[in-house]
C-alpha positions in Angstrom: -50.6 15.2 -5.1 -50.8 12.5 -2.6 -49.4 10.0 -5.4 -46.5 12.1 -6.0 -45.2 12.5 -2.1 -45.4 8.5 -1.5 -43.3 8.8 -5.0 -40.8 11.3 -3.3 -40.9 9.2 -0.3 -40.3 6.0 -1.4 -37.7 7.7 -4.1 -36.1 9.3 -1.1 -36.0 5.9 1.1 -33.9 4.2 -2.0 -31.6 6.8 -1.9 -30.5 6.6 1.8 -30.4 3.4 1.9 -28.0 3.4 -1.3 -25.9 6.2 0.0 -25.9 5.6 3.7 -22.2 6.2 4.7 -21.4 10.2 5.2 -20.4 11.4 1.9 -18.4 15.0 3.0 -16.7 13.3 6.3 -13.6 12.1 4.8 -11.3 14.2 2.8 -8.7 12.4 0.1 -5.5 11.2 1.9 -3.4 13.4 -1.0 -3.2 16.9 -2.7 -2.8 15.4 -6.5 -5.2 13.8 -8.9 -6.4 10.7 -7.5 -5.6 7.9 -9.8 -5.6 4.1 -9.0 -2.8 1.5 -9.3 -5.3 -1.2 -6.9 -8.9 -1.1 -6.5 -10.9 -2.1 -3.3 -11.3 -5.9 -3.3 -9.7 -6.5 -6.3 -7.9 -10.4 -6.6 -4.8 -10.6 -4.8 -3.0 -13.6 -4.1 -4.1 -15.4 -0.9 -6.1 -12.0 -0.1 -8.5 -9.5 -1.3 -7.0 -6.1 -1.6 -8.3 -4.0 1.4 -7.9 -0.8 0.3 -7.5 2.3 -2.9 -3.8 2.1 -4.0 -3.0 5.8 -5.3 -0.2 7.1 -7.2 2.1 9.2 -6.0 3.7 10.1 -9.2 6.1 8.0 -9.4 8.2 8.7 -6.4 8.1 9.1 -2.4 7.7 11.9 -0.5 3.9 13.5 -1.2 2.6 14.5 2.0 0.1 12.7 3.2 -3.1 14.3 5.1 -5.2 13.4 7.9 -9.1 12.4 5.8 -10.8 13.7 9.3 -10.5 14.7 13.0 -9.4 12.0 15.1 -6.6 10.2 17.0 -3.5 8.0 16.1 -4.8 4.8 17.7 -2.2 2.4 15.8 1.4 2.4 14.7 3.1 -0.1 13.0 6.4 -0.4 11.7 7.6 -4.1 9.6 9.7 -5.3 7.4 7.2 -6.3 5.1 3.3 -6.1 4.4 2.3 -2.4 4.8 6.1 -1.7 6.4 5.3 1.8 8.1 1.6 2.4 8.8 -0.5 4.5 10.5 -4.0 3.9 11.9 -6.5 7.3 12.6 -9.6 6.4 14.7 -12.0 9.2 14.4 -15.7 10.3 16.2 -17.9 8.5 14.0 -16.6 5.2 14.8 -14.4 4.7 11.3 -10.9 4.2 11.0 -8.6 5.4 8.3 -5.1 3.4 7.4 -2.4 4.8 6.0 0.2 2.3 4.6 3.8 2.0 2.4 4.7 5.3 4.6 8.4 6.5 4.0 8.2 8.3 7.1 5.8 10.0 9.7 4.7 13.8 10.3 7.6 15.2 12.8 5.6 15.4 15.9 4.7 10.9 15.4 8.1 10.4 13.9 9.5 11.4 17.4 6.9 9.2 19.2 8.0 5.7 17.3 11.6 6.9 17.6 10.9 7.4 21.1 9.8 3.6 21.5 11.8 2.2 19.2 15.1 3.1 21.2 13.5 1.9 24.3 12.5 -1.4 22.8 15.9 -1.5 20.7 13.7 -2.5 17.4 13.1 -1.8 14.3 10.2 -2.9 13.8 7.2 -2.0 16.2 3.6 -1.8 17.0 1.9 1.0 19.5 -0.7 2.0 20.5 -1.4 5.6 21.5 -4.2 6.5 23.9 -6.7 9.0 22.4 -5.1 12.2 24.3 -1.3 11.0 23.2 -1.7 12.1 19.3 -4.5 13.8 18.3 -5.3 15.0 15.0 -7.1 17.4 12.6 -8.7 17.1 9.3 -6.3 17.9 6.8 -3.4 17.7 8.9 -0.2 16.2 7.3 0.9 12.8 9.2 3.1 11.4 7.0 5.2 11.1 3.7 3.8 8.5 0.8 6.6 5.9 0.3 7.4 2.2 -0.6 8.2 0.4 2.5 7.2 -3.0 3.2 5.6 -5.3 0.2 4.8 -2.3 -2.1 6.0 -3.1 -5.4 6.7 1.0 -6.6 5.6 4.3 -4.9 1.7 4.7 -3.6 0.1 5.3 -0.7 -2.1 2.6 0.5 -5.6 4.0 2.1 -8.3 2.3 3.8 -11.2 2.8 5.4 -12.6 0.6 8.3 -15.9 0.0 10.2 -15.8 -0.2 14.3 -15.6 -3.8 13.8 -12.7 -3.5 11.8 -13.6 -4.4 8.5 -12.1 -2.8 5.6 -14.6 -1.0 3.0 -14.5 0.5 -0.4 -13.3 4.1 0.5 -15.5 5.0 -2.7 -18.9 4.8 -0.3 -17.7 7.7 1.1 -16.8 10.1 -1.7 -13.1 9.3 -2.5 -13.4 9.7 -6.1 -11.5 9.2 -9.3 -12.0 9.7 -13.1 -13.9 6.7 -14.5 -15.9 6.5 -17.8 -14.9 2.9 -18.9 -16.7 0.1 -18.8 -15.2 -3.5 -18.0 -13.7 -5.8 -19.6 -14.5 -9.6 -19.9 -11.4 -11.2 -21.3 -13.3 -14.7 -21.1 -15.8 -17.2 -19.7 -15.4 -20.9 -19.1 -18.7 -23.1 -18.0 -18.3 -26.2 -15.8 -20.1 -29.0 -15.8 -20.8 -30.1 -12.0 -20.9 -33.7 -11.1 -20.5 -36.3 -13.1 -23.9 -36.3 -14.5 -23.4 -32.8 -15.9 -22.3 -32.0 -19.4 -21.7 -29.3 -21.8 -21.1 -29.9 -25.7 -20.9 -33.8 -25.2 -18.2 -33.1 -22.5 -18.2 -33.6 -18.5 -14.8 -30.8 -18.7 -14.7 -27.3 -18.3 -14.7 -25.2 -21.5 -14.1 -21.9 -22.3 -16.4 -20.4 -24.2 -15.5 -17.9 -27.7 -16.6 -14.5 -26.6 -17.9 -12.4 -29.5 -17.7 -8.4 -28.9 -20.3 -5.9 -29.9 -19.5 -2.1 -30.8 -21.5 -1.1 -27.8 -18.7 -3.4 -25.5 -21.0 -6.1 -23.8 -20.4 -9.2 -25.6 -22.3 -12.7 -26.7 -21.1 -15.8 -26.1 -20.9 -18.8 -28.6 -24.0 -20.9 -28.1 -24.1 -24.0 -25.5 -25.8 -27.4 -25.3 -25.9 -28.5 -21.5 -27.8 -30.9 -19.5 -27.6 -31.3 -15.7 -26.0 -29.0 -13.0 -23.7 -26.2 -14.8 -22.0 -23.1 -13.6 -20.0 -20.2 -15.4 -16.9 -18.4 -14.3 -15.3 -15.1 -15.7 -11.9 -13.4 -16.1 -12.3 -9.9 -15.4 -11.1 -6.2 -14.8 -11.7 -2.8 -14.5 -9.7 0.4 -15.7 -10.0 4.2 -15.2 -9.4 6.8 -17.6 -6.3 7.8 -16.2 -4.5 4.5 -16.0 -4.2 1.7 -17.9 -3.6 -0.8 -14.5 -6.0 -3.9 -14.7 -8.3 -3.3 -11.5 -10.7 -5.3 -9.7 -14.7 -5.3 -10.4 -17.0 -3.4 -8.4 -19.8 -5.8 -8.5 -20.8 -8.9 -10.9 -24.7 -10.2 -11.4 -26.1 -12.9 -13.1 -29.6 -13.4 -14.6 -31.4 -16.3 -16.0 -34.3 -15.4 -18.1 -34.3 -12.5 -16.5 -34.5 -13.5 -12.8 -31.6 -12.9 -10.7 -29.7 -15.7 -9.7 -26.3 -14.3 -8.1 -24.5 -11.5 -7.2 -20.5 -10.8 -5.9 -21.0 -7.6 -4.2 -16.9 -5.6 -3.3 -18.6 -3.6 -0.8 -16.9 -4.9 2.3 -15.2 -8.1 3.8 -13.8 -9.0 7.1 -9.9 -10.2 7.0 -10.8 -13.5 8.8 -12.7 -14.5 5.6 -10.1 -12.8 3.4 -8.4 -16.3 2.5 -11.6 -18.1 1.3 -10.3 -16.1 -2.4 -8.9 -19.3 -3.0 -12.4 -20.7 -3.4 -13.6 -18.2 -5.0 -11.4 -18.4 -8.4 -10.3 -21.6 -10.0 -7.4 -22.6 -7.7 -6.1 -25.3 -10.1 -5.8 -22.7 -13.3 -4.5 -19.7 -11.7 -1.6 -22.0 -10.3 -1.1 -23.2 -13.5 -2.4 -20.9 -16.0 -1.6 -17.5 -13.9 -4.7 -16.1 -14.9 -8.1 -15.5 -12.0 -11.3 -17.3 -13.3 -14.0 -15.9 -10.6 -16.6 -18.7 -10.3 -20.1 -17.6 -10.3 -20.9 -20.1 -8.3 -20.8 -20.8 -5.1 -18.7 -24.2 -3.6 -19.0 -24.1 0.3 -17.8 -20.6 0.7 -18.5 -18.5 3.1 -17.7 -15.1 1.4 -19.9 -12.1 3.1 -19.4 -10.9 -0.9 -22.2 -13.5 -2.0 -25.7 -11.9 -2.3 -29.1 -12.7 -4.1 -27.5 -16.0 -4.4 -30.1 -18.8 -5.7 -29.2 -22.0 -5.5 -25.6 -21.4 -5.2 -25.4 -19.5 -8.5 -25.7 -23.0 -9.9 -27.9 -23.7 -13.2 -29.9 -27.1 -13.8 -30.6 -27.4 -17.3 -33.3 -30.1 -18.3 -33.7 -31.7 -21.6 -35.5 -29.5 -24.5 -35.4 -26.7 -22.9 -33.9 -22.8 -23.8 -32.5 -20.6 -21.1 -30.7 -17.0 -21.3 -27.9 -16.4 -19.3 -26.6 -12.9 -19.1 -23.7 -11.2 -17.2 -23.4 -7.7 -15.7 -19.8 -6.8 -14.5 -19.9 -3.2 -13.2 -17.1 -0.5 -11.7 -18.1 1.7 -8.7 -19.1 4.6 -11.2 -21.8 2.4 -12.7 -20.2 1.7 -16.0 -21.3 -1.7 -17.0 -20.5 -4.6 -19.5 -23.2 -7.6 -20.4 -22.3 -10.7 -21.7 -25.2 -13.0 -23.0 -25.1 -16.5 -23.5 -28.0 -19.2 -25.0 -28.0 -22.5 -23.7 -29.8 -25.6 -25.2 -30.5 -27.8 -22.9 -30.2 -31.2 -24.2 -30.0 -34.6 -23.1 -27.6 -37.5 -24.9 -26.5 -40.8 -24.3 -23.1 -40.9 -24.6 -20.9 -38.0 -23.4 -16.8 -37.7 -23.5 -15.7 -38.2 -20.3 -13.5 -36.0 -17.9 -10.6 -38.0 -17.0 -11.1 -39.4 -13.5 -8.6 -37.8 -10.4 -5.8 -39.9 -9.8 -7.0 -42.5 -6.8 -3.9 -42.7 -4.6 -3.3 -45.0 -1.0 -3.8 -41.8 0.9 -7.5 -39.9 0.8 -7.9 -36.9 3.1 -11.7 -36.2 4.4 -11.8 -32.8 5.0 -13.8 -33.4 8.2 -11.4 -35.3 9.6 -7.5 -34.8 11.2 -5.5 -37.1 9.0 -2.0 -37.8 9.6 0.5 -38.5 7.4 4.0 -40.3 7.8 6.5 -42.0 5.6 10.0 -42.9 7.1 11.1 -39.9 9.2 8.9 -37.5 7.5 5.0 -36.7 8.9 2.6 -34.2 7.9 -0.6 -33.5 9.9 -3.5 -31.9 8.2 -6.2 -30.7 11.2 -10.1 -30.8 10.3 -11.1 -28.3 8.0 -7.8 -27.8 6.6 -9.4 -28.0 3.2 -12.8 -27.4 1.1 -13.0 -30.5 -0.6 -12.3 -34.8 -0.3 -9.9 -35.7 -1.9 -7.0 -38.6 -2.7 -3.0 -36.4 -1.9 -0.2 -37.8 -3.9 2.2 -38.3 -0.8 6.0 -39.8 -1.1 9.3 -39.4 0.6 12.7 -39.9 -1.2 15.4 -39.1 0.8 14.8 -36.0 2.3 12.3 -34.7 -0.2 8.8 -34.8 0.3 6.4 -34.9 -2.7 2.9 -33.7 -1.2 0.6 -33.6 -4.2 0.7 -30.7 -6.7 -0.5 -27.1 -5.4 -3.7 -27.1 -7.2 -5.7 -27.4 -4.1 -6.6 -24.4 -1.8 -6.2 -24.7 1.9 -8.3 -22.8 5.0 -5.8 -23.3 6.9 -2.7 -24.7 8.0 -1.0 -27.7 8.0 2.3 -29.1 9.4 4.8 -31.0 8.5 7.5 -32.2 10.3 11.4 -34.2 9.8 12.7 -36.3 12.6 16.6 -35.4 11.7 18.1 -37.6 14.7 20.6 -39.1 12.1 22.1 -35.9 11.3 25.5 -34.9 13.4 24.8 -32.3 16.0 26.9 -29.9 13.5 25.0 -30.5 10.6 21.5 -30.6 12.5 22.1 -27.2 13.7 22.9 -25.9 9.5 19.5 -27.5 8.6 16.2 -25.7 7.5 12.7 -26.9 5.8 12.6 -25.4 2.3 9.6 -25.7 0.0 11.1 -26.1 -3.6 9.9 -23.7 -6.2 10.1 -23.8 -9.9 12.0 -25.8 -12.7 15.2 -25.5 -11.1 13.7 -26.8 -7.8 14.9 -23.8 -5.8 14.9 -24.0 -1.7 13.0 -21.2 -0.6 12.9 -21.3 2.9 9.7 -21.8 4.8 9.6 -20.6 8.3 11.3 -23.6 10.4 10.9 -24.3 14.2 13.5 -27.0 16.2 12.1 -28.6 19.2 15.2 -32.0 20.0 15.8 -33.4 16.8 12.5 -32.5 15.1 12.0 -29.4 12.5 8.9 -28.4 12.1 7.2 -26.2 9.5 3.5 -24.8 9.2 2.4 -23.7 5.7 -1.1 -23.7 3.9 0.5 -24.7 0.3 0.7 -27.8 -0.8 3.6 -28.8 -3.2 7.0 -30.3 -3.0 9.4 -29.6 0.3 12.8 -31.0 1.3 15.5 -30.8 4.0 18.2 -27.9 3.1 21.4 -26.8 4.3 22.6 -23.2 5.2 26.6 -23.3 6.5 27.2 -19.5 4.5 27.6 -16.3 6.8 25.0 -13.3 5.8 27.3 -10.3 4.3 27.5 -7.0 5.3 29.1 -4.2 2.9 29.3 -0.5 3.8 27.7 1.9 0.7 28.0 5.3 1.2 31.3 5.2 3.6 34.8 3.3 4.5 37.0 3.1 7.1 38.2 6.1 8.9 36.1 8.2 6.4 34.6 11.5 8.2 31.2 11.5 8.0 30.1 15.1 9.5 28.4 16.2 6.2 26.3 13.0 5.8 22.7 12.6 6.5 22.7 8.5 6.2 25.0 5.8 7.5 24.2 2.7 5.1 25.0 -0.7 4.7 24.0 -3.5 2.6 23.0 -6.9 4.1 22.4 -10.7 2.4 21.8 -14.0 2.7 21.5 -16.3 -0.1 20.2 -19.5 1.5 17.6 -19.6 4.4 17.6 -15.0 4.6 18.4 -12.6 6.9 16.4 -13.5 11.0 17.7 -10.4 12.3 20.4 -7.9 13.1 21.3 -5.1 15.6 23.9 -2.4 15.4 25.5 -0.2 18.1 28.0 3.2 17.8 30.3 3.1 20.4 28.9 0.0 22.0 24.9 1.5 22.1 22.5 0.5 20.4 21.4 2.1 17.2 18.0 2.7 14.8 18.9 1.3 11.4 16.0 0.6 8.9 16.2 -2.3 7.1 14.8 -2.6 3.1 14.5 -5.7 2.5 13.5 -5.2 -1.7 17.0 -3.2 -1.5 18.6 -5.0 1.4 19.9 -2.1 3.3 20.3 -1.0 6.7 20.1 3.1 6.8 20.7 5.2 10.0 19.7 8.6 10.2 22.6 10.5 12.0 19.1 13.3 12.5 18.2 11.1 15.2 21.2 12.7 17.3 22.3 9.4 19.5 25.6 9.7 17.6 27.5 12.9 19.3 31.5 11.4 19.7 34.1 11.9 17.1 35.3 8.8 16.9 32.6 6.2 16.2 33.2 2.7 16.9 30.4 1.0 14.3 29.5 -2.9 15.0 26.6 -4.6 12.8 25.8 -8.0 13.6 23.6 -9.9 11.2 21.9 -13.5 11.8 20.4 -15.7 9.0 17.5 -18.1 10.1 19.3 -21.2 10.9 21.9 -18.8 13.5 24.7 -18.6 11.3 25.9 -14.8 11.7 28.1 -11.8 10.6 30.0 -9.2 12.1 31.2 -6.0 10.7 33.1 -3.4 12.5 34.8 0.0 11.5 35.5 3.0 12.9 34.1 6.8 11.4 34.5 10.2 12.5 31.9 12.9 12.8 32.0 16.3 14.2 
């Protein structure tokens, strides 16, 4: 008897401490089936996704409910990232997000309006105190949309700690159908250092992945010798979806000892950035495909745990090791992959081509600057991971700074002395980092200070001097000139800018200023006649627009409304 209540004790202990985030607190965010288009922490460029993207069927408009008692402690309202959002802060110290809104429950609606008008913006942040907007479980606070960087209709929902960490709203009961296990599309191994070696080569390989009915996998056979690691393409679906979602958790065993772990429990957005250290950098820039080292390089990831000796291997000489991979989802559905390595000692190995030694060599400890004619570029400490020798050149106005194969931490700046321009011509003038075959200008956000630009950015890559002298444009859609408008809900425009984009733009009705919400995927400008600051008959309509180096637009007509 005694023997089976420590058993139920020690069973019971495991269990809370596997489960110990309230599992009947939180309610799901929407009244349909919940299926997935993101998973928590799944690979996102520059980021790791910090939330449960849900479908809304293809289309805007599901209400959107309140998970649990609490208070709107956060509003925001942009032109991109999660365009309209709302924050709830509830009594057990969590947070719940709400994001890609189309528009808020009547009662908040009114409250942003309210502000927005005052502040004569668009876009806004507030913050309520906790008697200004309080709400119940279940309550609806907004309507799912697409607003901001969504790429189609969902709602974006997270769920945050006190400190204001993100975590996978999973822990807490949100739930969805899921029976299928991962998939492992493939595996490289890399030798590390120069000493290193697999199959007679000091390069990375990817290794032939051979797939078993049960769906783990082996992996061709290795010879090795020295300090190796592995990396792995991944993803996870559900049974209702066929999107390619992020892992929930990837382990690594050698001869049956644990020897590292990725755990997509929960992250901070200050460490967010360090993805780019986690994949291979170099072959998703130019392969488009996320290799997840199992390894660790310097990174400070909270994800890392159980790690031994980084995740790295050391194979000696006559020697036979097993090497197995678990990738699992949330609902514990897991794939293996297995791979034998030989270890094996030679004389003569083919060697990796050497990097490219250059003039310039950046040590990552140290603030190096860099200048060429009228063209410097100033990289702080700890800009980067790694040493390294930059490719850096100027021709003309076009700087050549290396290839962007190399992640950043943070950012760097680089900067054109344009003194020689005319004071007409300096004014037109914008930093543009050059994308693609065709070399186009995209513009990167430029500063002036005298006759010196100035641009931050954490990508390295080619940039050049570029010139904007076109006007934005501004078309009516849904109305012309003279046109009564009494039986319309929307006044809307389209706006453009080919060159350098749009910097802002205001619009007033009879010389006031007026709410118009700007789409940037669609680029229009819509006004809600509901919001009642509209009440003549004639309507004298002005819309300025400004791109970002200050050339500008006007459009004015006149409408009638009853």
């Amino acid at each position: 008897m005694r023997l089976i209540l420590i058993l139920f004790l020690s069973l019971s202990t495991i269990s809370i401490a596997q489960n110990n985030y309230p599992q009947d607190y939180f309610r799901s965010p929407l009244d349909v089936t919940l299926i997935l288009s993101g998973t928590f922490a799944e690979l996102r460029s520059n980021h790791f996704h910090s939330g449960l993207d849900i479908k809304t069927q293809q289309r805007v408009g599901l209400n959107v409910y309140a998970s649990a008692n609490g208070f709107v402690s956060r509003i925001k309202v942009s032109h991109y990232g999660y365009g309209k959002a709302l924050y709830i802060t509830h009594p057990n110290g969590y947070t719940t997000v709400y994001a890609h809104l189309n528009k808020f429950s009547p009662e908040i609606e009114a409250y942003v309006k309210k502000h927005q008008y005052e502040k004569e913006s668009f876009e806004i942040e507030l913050f309520p105190n906790a008697e200004d907007l309080k709400i119940d479980k279940g309550t609806v606070v907004a309507l799912s949309g697409n607003t901001g960087g969504s790429g189609g209709p969902h709602l974006h929902f997270e769920i945050r700690d006190k400190a204001e960490r993100p975590m996978n709203p999973m822990l807490f009961g949100i739930d969805t159908e899921d029976s299928i296990n991962p998939l492992i599309s493939s595996i490289y191994v890399y030798p590390i250092g120069e000493d290193s070696y697999i199959n007679k080569t000091n390069a990375k390989k990817k290794l032939r992945l051979i797939p078993l009915k049960n769906g783990d996998y082996t992996v061709e056979n290795i010879e090795a010798y020295g300090k190796i690691g592995f990396g792995i393409e991944t993803i996870d679906r559900q049974n209702l979806a066929a999107n390619k979602n992020g892992v929930y958790n990837i382990q690594t065993f050698v001869n049956g000892n644990k020897n590292f772990e990725l755990d997509f429990k929960r992250f901070s957005f200050s460490e967010t950035k360090h993805i780019n250290r986690l994949i291979d950098y170099e072959h998703y820039k130019t392969k488009k495909k996320r290799i997840q080292k199992l390894f660790n390089q310097s990174n400070p990831l909270s994800l890392y745990k159980e790690v031994l000796n980084d995740g790295v291997l050391s194979i000696k000489d006559s020697t036979y090791s097993v090497y197995k991979i678990k990738v699992g989802d949330y609902k514990n559905n897991n794939t293996w992959a297995t791979i034998t390595i030989k270890g094996s000692k030679i004389d003569t190995i083919k060697a990796q081509p050497k990097n490219k030694t250059t003039p310039y060599f950046i040590n990552a400890n140290e603030t190096t600057n860099l200048k060429k004619g009228k063209v410097s570029v100033d990289f702080y400490k700890d800009t980067f991971y790694d040493n390294f020798y930059i490719d850096f050149d100027v021709k003309n106005d076009t700087l050549q700074l290396h290839k962007d194969i190399i992640p950043a931490k943070k950012s760097f700046t680089i900067s054109y002395d344009v003194s020689a321009y005319s004071d007409k011509d300096k004014s037109k003038l914008y930093i543009a980092r050059l994308l693609g075959y065709k070399k186009f200008p995209a513009y990167s956000s430029t500063k002036r200070k005298g006759n010196i630009l100035t641009t931050r950015t954490k990508t390295l890559g080619e940039f050049a001097l570029a010139t904007d002298t076109i006007r934005p444009s501004i078309i009516p859609i849904n109305f012309k000139k003279g046109q009564w408008l009494s039986n319309f809900k929307y006044l809307k425009l389209k706006i453009d800018d080919e060159d350098s984009g749009v910097s802002n733009y205001r619009a007033t009705v009879n010389g006031k200023w007026i709410l118009m919400e700007y789409d940037y995927k669609r680029k229009t400008l819509t006004h809600d006649f509901n919001d009642g600051c509209i009440t003549a008959t004639k309507n004298n309509l002005k819309v300025i627009v400004t791109d970002n180096v200050g050339n500008n637009s006007t459009f004015e007509t006149v409408f009638y409304r009853k």
